[in-house]
C-alpha positions in Angstrom: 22.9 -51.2 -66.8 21.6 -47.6 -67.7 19.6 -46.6 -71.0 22.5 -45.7 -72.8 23.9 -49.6 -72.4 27.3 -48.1 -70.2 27.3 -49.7 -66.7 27.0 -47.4 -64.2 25.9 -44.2 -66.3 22.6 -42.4 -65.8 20.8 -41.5 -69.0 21.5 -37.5 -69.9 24.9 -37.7 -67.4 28.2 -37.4 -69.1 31.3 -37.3 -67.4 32.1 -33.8 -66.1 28.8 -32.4 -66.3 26.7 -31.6 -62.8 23.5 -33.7 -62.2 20.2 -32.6 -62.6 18.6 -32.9 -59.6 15.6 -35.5 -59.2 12.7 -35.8 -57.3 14.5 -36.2 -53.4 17.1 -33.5 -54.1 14.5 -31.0 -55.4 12.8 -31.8 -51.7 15.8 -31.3 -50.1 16.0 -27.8 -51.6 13.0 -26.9 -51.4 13.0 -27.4 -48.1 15.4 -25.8 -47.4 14.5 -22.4 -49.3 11.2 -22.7 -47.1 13.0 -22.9 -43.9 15.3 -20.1 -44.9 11.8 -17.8 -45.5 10.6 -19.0 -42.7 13.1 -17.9 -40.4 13.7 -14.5 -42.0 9.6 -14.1 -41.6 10.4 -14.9 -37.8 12.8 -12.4 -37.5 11.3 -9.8 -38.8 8.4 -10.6 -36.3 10.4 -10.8 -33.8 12.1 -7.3 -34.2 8.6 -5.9 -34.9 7.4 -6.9 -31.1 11.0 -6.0 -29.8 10.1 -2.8 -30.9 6.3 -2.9 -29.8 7.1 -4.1 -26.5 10.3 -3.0 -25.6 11.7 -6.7 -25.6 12.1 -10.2 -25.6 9.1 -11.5 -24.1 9.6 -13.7 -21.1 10.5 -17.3 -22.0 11.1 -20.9 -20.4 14.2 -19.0 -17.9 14.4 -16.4 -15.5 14.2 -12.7 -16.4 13.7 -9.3 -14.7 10.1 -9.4 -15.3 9.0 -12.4 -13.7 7.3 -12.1 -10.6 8.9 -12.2 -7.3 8.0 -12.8 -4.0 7.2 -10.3 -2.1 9.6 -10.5 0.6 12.6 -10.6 -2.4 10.5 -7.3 -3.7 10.4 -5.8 -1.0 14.7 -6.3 -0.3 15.5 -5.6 -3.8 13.3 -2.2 -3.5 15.1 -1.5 0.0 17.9 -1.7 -1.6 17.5 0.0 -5.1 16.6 3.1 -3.1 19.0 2.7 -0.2 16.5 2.8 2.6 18.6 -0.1 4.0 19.2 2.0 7.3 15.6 3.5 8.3 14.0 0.4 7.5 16.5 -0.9 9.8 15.6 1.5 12.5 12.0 0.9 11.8 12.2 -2.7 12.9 14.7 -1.3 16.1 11.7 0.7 17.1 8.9 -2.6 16.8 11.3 -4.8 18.8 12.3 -1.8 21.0 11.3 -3.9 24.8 13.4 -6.8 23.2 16.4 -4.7 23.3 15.7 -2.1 26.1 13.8 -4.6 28.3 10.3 -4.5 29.5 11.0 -1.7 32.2 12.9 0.7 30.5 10.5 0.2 27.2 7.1 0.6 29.8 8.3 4.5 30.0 10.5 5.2 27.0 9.6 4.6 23.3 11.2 5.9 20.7 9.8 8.8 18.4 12.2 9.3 15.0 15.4 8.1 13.5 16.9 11.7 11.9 18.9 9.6 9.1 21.1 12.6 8.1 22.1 13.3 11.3 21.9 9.8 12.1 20.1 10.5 15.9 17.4 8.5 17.7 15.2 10.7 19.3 13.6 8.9 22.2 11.0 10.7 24.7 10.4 9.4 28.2 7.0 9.4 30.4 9.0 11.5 33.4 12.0 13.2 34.1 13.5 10.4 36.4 13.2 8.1 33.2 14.9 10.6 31.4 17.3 11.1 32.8 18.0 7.6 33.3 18.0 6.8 29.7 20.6 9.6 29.5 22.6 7.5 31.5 22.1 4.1 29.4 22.4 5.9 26.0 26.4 4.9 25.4 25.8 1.3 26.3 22.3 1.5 24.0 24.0 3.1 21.0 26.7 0.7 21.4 23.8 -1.8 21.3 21.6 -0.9 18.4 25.1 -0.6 16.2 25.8 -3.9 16.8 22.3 -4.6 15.7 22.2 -2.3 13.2 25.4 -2.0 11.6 28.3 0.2 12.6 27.7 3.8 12.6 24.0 3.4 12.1 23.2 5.2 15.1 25.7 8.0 16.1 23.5 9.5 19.2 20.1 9.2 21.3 18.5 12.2 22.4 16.5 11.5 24.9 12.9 14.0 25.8 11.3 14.4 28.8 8.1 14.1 28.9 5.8 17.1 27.5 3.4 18.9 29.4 -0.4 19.8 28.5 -0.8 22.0 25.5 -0.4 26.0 26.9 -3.9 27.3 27.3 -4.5 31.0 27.2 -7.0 32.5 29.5 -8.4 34.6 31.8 -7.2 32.1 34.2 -4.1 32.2 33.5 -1.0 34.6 34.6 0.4 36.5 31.4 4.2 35.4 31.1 3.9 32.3 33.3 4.9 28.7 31.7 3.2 26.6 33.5 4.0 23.5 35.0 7.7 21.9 34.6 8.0 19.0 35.8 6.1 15.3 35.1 2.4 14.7 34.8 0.8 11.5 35.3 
């Protein structure tokens, strides 16, 4: 039995009229209005280093920012760039024996990849290997597409082999061009 001597009945509550809160519901909103402050302080702070930084800041999961091996850094700035093809190339030319064999790659080696053009200029040690590679070129373009991906390669100009730089001299006739043929 309450106060008042009604069973049931609270003292101060009439029917129809709202409770005062007591001591556990004046936690409870308390509470409440301190989490509500508290998470408008944290947004505020959290737009203030959004601003600062120019973002989130990395968290527990995987984001742009977060290191990367190298080898995915490397690939990911290959391909951001679209260097896809010359790097390409650029490994043809360090595993050149492996696909030109040991005997043709003992006197050719390759010089530059012309990307625009899309032409491998190669230059040979004499004039025999020259023009031998001149003969292998179709069946080695063929090759390094296949490799390389088609179209990546469109020609090989092959060199011969190039002579000693042209001294002048009193030694020398005016007008003549000197040796033509292979040295060495």
């Amino acid at each position: 039995m309450s106060e008042s001597g009604t069973p049931g009945r609270a003292a101060g509550n009439t029917p129809g009229k709202v409770p005062e809160p007591s001591g556990v519901d004046l936690a409870r909103v308390a509470l409440r209005a301190a989490r509500e402050a508290a998470r408008a302080r944290g947004d505020a702070t959290r737009q203030k280093k959004q601003a600062r930084y120019g973002g989130l800041r990395s968290g527990a999961r995987a984001d742009r920012r977060d290191p990367m091996a190298l080898g995915a850094a490397i690939n990911r700035l290959l391909s951001e760039r679209g260097w896809e093809a010359p790097a390409a190339v650029g490994g043809v030319m360090g595993r050149w024996p492996e696909i030109v064999g040991e005997d043709v790659a003992k006197h050719c080696e390759p010089e530059r990849y012309d990307e625009d053009e899309r032409v491998l200029v190669v230059r040979c040690d004499s004039t025999a290997w020259a023009t031998n590679l001149r003969l292998l070129a179709p069946t080695l373009v063929a090759r390094l597409n296949e490799d390389l991906g088609h179209g990546t390669v469109r020609l090989i100009k092959v060199n011969g082999p190039g002579g000693p730089a042209r001294r002048y001299g009193p030694l020398r006739a005016p007008g003549s061009t000197g040796p033509g043929d292979t040295y060495g």
